[in-house]
C-alpha positions in Angstrom: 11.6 30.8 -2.2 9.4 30.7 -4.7 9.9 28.3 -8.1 10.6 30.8 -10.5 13.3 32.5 -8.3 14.9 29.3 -7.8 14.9 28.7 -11.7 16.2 32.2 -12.4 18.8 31.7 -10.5 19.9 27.7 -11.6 23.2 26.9 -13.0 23.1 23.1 -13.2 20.2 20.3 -13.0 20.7 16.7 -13.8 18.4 13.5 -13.5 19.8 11.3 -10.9 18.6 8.2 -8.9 18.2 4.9 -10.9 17.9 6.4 -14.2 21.2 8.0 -13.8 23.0 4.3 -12.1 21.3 2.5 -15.6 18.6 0.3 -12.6 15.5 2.1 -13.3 12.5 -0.1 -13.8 8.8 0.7 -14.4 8.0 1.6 -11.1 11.3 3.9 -10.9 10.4 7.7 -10.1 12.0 10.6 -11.8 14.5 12.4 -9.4 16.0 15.6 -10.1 18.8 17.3 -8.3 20.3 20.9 -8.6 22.0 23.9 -7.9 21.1 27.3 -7.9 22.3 30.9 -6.8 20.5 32.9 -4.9 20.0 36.5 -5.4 22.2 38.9 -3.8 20.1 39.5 -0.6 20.3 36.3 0.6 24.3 36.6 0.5 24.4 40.4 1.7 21.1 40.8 3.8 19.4 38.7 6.2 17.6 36.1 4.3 18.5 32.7 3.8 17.5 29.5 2.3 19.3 26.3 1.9 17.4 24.3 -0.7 14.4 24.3 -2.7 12.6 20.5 -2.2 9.3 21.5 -2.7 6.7 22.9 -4.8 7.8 21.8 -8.4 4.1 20.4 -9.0 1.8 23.4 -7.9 3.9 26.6 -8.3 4.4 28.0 -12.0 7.5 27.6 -13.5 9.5 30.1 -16.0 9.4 28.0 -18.5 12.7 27.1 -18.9 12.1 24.3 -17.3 8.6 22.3 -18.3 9.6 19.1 -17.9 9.9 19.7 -13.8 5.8 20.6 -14.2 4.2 17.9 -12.2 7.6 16.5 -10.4 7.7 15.9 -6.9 11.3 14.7 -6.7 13.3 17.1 -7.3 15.3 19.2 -5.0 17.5 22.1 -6.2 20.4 23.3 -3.7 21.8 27.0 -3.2 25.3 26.9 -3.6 26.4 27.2 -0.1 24.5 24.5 1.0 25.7 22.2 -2.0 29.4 23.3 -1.3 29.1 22.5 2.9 27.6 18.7 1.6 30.5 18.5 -1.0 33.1 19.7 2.2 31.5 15.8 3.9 31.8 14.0 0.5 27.8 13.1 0.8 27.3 10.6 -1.7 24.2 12.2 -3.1 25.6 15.2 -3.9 29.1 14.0 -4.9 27.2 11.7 -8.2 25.3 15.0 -8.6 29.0 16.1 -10.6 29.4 12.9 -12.1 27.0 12.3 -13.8 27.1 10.8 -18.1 26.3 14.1 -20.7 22.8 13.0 -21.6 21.8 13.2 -18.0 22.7 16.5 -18.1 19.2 18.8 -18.4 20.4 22.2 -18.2 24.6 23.3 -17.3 24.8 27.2 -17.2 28.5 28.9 -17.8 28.3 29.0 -13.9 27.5 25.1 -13.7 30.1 23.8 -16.1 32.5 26.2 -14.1 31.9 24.3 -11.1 31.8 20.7 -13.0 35.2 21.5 -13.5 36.4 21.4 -10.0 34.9 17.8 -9.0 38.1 16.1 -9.3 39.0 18.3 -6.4 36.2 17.6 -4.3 37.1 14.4 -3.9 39.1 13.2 -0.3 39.0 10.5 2.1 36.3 11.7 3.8 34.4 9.4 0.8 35.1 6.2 3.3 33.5 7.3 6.1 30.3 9.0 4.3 30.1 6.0 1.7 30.0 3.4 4.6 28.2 5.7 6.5 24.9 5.6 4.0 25.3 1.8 2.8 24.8 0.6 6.8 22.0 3.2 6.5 20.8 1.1 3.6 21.6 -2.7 5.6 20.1 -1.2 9.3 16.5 -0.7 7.3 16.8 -3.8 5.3 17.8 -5.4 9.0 14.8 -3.5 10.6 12.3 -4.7 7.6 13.3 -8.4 7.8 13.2 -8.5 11.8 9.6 -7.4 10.9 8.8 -9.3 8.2 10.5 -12.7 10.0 8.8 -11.6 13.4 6.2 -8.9 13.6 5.7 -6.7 17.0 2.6 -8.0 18.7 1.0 -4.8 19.7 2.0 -1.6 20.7 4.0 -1.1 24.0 2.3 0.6 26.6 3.6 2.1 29.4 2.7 -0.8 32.1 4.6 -3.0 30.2 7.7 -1.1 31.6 6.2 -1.1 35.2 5.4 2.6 34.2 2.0 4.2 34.5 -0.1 7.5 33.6 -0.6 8.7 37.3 1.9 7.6 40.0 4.8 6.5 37.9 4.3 8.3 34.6 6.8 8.4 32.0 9.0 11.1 31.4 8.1 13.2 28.2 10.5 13.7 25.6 11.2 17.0 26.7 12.2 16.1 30.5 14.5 13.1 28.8 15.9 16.0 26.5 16.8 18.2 29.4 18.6 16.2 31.5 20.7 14.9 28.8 21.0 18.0 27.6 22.7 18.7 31.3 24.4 15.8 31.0 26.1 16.8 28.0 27.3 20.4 28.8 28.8 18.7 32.0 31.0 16.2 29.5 31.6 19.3 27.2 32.9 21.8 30.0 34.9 19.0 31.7 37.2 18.2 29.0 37.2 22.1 27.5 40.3 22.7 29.2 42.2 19.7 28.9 44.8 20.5 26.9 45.4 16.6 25.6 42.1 16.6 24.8 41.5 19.6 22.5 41.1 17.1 19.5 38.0 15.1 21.7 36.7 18.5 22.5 37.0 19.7 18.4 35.4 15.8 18.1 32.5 16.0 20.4 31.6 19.7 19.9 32.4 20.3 16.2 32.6 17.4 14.0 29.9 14.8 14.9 26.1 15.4 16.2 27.0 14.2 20.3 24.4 15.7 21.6 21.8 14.8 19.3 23.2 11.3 19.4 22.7 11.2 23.5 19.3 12.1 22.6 18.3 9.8 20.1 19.9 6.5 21.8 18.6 5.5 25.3 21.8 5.2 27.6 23.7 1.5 28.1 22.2 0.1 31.2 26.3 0.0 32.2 26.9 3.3 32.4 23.7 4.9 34.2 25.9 4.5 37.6 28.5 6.8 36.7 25.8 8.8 34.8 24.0 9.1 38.4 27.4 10.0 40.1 28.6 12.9 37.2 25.0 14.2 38.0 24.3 13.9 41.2 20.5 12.2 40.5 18.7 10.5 43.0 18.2 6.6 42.6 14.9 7.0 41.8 15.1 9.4 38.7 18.0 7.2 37.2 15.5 4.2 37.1 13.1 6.2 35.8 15.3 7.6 33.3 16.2 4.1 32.5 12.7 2.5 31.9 11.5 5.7 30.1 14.0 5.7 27.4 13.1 2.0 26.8 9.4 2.5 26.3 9.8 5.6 24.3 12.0 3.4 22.1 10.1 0.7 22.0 7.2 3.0 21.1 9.1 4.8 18.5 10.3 1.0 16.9 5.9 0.7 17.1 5.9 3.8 15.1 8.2 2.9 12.4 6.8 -0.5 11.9 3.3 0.9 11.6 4.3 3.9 8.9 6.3 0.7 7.1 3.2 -1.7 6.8 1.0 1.7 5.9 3.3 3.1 2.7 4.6 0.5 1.0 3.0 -0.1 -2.0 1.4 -3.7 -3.1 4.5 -4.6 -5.6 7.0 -4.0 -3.0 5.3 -5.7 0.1 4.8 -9.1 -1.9 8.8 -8.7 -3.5 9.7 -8.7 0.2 7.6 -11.2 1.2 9.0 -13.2 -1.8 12.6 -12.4 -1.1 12.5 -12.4 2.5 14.3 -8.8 2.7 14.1 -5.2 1.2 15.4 -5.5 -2.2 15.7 -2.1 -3.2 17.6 -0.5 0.1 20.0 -3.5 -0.2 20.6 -2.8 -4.3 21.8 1.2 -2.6 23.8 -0.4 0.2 26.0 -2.8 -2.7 26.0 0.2 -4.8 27.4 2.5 -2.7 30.0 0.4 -1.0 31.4 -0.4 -4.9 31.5 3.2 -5.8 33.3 4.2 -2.2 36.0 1.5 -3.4 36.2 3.1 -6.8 36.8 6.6 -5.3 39.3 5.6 -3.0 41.2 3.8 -5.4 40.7 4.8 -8.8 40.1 9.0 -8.1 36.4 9.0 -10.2 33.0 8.8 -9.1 31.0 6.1 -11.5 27.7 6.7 -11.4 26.7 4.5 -14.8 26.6 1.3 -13.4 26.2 0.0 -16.9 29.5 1.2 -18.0 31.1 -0.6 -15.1 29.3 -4.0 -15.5 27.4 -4.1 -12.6 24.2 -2.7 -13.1 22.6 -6.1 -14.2 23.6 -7.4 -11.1 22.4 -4.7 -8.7 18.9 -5.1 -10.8 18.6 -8.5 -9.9 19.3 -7.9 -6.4 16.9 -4.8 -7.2 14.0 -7.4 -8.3 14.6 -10.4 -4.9 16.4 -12.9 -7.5 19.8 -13.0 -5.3 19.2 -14.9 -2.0 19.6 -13.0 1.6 22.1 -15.0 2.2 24.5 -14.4 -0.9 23.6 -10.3 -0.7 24.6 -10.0 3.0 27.8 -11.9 2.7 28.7 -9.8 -0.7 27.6 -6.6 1.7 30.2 -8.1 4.3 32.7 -8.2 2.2 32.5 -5.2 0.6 32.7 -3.1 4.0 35.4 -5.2 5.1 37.4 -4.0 1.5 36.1 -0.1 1.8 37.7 -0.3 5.0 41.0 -1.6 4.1 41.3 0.0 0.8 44.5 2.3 0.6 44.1 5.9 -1.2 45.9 8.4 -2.6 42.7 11.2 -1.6 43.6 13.8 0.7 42.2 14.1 4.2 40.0 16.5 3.3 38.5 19.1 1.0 40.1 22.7 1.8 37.6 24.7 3.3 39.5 28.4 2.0 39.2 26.2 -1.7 35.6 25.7 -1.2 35.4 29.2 -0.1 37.1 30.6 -3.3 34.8 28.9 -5.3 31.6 29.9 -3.6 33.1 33.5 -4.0 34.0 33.1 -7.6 30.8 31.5 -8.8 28.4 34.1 -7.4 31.1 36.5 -8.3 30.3 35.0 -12.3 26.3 34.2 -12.4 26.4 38.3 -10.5 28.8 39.5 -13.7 31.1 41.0 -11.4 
């Protein structure tokens, strides 16, 4: 969808990112998030779209909106798409409704209408996808300093796995994907019928990404036999299964490590090299774990850090002036409190309140 559709049809926009937490510092990029409504043929006919990410700096704008002329982040959701990521509590979009007036750049009637449910958005849900994207945060500033402390040699090739291009090739990505997509269909139907294990089933088919998880992680060494006997492979294929999944990952770890040394910019390469560790992912992961705890406990998202106090703090973990040592254990610490903390949240966000809302706020921007 093009730019000026999206903007016809937006009901809220707000700068968010560093500006919005009171850490921005020279370097710090502007980052926009919104919401928009589509028009009615994407609701009633066939077409569909979930977000708009792309674009802001070569299409024309309507002019409502100048100041997104020449942006690159800035990504603008339709409502349905917003309202599903509000249903899992994701951080990003929760501070999206939480944000301090002046960081407001445009509310429509629509957009303060839906400002006004956030308290209700909130649920417990907030532990789980808080925790979720600070070890995000703490696995890449893990990754970084593994690299930084002890840099791959070279790529892996195949031999290095006893593997080679003609005899023992291998297997591609798609023959890997196949089988394990066999593999889980067999896990899915065996338990589809199990009566005390409908809430596994609603686990492992509904909630949570399984099979996309058994594709993405090669498969513990300690399992493979009773992989082998569920699917009746041969010996051989097992092995190979085996020794495939650890090149590929090795090669994919070769992958990431290369793209890392390529994009990081000359500031941020020597800051690491300084502080031993990746500064800015470890500034989200403290950030994130402090506003979980605050949700859980206090019902309201905070996304000024300044107003809370902590914002000086997270800058100097921001610029590599707190030690590795003294950021990990405070990172510790605070996942051992998020889980812990008691709440007063519900479980969850009603889906039938979510879709009310959806319903009433096309039903207003339409003027129905």
């Amino acid at each position: 969808m093009q730019r000026v559709a999206v903007e016809s049809g937006m009901i809220l926009l707000g700068l968010t990112g560093s500006n919005a937490y009171g850490t921005a510092i020279a370097t710090s990029d502007q980052d926009y998030k919104g919401v928009f409504i589509a028009p009615k043929e994407y609701y009633l006919g066939f077409k569909s779209i979930e977000q708009k990410d792309r674009g802001w700096d070569s299409e024309p704008g309507s002019g409502q909106f100048p100041y997104l002329d020449g942006i690159k982040d800035c990504v603008v959701y339709e409502l349905r798409k917003f309202l599903s990521l509000i249903a899992n509590n994701n951080p990003n979009i929760l501070e999206t409704l939480w944000l301090e007036p002046e960081f407001y750049f445009y509310i429509s009637p629509v957009g303060s209408r839906l400002l006004s449910y956030r308290q209700e958005f909130l649920s417990q849900k907030v532990r789980g996808s808080f925790v979720g994207y600070a070890y995000s945060q703490i696995k890449r500033v893990d990754t970084h300093r593994k690299w930084l402390l002890n840099p791959p040699a070279k790529k892996p090739i195949p031999q290095d796995f006893g593997l080679n291009d003609d005899d023992y090739r291998p297997l591609t990505k798609g023959e890997m994907h196949a089988f394990l997509e066999f593999l889980y269909m067999l896990v899915r139907d065996c338990i589809e019928f199990m009566e005390p294990s409908q809430e596994f089933y609603e686990l492992l088919v509904e909630r949570i990404d399984f099979k996309g998880i058994i594709k993405q992680y090669p498969l513990p060494e300690k399992i493979l036999p009773k992989v082998q006997a569920y699917t009746r492979a041969k010996d051989e294929f097992i092995h190979l299964l085996h020794v495939s999944q650890a090149y590929r990952k090795a090669l994919n770890q070769w992958d990431a490590y290369s793209r890392w040394q390529q994009g990081r910019n000359l500031e941020r390469k020597a800051l690491e090299l300084k502080c031993g560790y990746d500064c800015k992912h470890m500034s989200h992961c403290i950030r994130l774990l402090r506003m979980g705890i605050e949700i859980l406990t206090e019902g309201v998202l905070k996304v000024n850090r300044k107003k809370v106090g902590d914002a000086d703090y997270l800058l100097l973990i921001r610029q590599g002036e707190v030690s590795y040592e003294e950021v990990k254990e405070t990172a510790d610490d605070l996942f051992e409190e998020i889980k812990q903390v008691n709440t007063n949240l519900p479980k969850h966000v009603d889906k039938e309140f979510l879709n009310s809302v959806c319903v009433e706020l096309v039903e207003m921007a339409s003027g129905s």
